[in-house]
N, C-alpha and C positions, 0 to 999 in steps of 0.2 A: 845526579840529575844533569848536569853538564855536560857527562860522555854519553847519555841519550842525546841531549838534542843534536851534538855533534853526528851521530850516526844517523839523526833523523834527516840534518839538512844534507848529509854526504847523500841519502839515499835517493832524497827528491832531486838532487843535483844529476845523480847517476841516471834517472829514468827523463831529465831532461834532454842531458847528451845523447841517452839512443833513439828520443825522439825527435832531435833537431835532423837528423839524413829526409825523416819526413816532409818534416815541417819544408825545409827549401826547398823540396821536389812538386810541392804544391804549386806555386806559380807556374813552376816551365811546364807538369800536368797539363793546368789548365792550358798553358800555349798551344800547348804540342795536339790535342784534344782537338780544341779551335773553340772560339765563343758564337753563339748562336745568333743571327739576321734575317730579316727577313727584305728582300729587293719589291720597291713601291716605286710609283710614277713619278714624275715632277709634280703634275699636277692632277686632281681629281675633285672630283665634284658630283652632286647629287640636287638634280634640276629641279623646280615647283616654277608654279606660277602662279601669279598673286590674285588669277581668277576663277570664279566655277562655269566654264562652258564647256560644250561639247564637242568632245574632238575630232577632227576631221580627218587630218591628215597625221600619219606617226609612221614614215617608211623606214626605221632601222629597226633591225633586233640585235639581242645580243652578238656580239662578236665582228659587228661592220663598224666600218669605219667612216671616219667624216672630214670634212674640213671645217677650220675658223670660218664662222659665221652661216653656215647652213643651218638649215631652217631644221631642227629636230622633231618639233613638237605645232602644229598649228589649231585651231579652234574655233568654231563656229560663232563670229562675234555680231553677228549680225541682230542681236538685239542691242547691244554698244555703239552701233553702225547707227541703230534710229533714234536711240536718244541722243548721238552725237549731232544727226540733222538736227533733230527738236532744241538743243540747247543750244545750236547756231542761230537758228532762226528766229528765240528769244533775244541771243546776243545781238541780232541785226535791229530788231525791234526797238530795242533798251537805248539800243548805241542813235536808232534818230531820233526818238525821245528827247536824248539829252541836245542833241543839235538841238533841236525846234525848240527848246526851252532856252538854251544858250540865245538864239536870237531873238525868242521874244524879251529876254533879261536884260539884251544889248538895246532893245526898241523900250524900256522902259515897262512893259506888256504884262511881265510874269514879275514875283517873288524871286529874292534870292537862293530862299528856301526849296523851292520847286524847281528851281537847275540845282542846287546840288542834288537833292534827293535824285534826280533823274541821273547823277553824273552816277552817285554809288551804285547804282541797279543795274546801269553799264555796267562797271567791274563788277559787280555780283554774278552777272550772266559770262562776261571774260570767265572768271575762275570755275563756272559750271563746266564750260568748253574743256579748259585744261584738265580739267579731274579726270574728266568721259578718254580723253587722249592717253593722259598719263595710265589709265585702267586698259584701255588700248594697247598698252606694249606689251600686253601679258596674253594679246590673242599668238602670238610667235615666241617660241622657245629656241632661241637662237644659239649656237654651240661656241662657248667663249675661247677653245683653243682647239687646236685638233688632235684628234686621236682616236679611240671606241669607246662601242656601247662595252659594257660590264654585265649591266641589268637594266630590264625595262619591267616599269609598274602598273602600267596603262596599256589598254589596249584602245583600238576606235570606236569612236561608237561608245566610250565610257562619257560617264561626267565627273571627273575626280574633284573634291573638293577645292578652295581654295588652299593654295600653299603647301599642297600635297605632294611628295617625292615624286616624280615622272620616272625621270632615268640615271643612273647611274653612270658616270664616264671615267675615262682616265686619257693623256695625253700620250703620244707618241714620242718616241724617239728616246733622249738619256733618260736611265734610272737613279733611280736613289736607294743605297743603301741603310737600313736605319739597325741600327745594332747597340745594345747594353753591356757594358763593361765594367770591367771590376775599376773602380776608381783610384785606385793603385797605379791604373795604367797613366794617370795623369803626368806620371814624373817623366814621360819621356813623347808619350803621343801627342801629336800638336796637328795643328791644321794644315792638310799636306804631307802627312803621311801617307805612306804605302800601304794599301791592302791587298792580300786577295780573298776572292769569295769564291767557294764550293758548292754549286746549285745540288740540292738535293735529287732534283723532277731528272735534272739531264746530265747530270756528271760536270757539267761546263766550269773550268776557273775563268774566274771575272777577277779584272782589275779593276781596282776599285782608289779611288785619293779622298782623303778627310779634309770635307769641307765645313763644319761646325760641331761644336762641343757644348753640350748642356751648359747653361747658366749655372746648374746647381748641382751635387751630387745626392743623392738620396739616402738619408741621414739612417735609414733601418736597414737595406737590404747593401749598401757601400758600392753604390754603383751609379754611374751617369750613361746619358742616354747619345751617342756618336753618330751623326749622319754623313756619308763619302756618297761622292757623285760617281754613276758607273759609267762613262761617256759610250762606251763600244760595249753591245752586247748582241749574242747570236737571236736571229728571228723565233726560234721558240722559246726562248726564257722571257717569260712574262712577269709581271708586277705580281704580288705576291708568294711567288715563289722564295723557299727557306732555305739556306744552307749553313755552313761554318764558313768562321770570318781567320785568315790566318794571317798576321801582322811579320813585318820587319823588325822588329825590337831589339834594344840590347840585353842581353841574360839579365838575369832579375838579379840581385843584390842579396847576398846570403844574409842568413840573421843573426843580430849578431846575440848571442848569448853569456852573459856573465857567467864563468867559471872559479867556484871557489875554493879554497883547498882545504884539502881533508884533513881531519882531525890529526891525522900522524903528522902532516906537514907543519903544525903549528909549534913554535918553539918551545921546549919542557919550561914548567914554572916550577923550579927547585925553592926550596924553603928557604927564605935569606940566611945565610950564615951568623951565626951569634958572635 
């Protein structure tokens, strides 16, 4: 029973060693391979507006460009235009009211009761004003940085509901690399390392530097998620475009394997002498 198991573990031992040349060729693989990214904007966004009116004006389509604070999106607010008069004109109302009650409170003439009452209906009619205003910033759909349309959802002449997606945008100028690694790479990648990237669409290698590292690694697939800033890239490689990611690294760390020795190596156990 003993010179079986001895043959058993020599065997499993043997089929370890000829599969260790595998096993270590597996990371530099993966290197040499390259790991898969995808190149996105700084910044992007996807426009609504917190009103339902009808649009008037919408001069981009996809693929033009814009500046910081250009008007995107505008809409026919002109029924927000007359209830803003109407609730002014209440507020002018409300607001002598409350004077004409003030003095006659000060001439001894009116209740106390009936100046305040007159004072709250002021600010009642105040906060009508602001509301109608604050619903007002939603007749302009103003572009918070600059760069292009992607997609647009509207056309003129629609009435999209409230808070409905209009247009789709992204920003101009640096990219971001966003890329998933085997979390393994944590023992040497750090913030500021060197990349390059391989645009699938146009052949282009992009430089690329790591600028932040997941919080967390992801406990099923053993991998976290790398984003590197691409500061220089050529006028046709766009935001979404895919390629491989190929790093500066040091060789990966062989494995190490315990090696045990084979049954003939183990010293004979002669029978003690009598």
């Amino acid at each position: 029973m003993s010179c079986l198991k001895h043959k058993k573990a020599a065997a499993g031992l043997a089929l370890a060693w000829l599969a260790w040349p595998a096993l270590a060729q597996t990371d530099e693989a993966l290197h040499a391979e390259g790991t898969r990214g995808v190149l996105r904007a700084q910044h992007e966004a996807v426009l609504a507006s917190s009103i339902s009116e009808r649009i008037v004006r919408m001069p981009l389509r996809e693929g033009d460009r814009f500046q910081k604070g250009q008007t995107l999106v505008a809409f026919d607010c002109s029924r927000l235009q007359a209830e803003l008069r109407a609730a002014q004109a209440g507020q002018a109302a409300e607001a002598r009211n409350a004077q004409v009650q003030a003095e006659l409170l000060a001439m001894q003439a009116a209740g106390r009761v009936e100046a305040e009452i007159a004072r709250h209906k002021e600010t009642e009619r105040t906060a009508q004003v602001d509301t109608i205003r604050a619903r007002m910033v939603g007749c302009r759909v103003v572009a918070p940085f600059s760069g292009r349309v992607v997609e647009t959802f509207a056309r003129p002449h629609e009435t999209p509901p409230a808070n409905e997606r209009l247009l789709h945008i992204v920003s101009d100028g640096a990219l971001e690399l966003h890329v998933v690694v085997p979390s393994r790479w944590l023992g040497w990648l750090r913030a500021g390392s060197a990349m390059q990237f391989r645009v699938d669409e146009t052949g282009d290698l992009l430089q690329a530097e790591v600028k932040r590292i997941a919080a967390a690694v992801d406990a099923v697939s053993q991998t976290v998620k790398v984003v590197a800033s691409v500061p220089h890239a050529p006028a046709g490689v766009l935001p979404g475009m895919s390629g491989r990611v190929v790093t500066d690294r040091p060789p990966a760390p062989g494995l190490a394997v315990a090696v045990e020795r084979s049954p003939a190596s183990y010293p004979s156990r002669g029978r003690p002498s009598r």
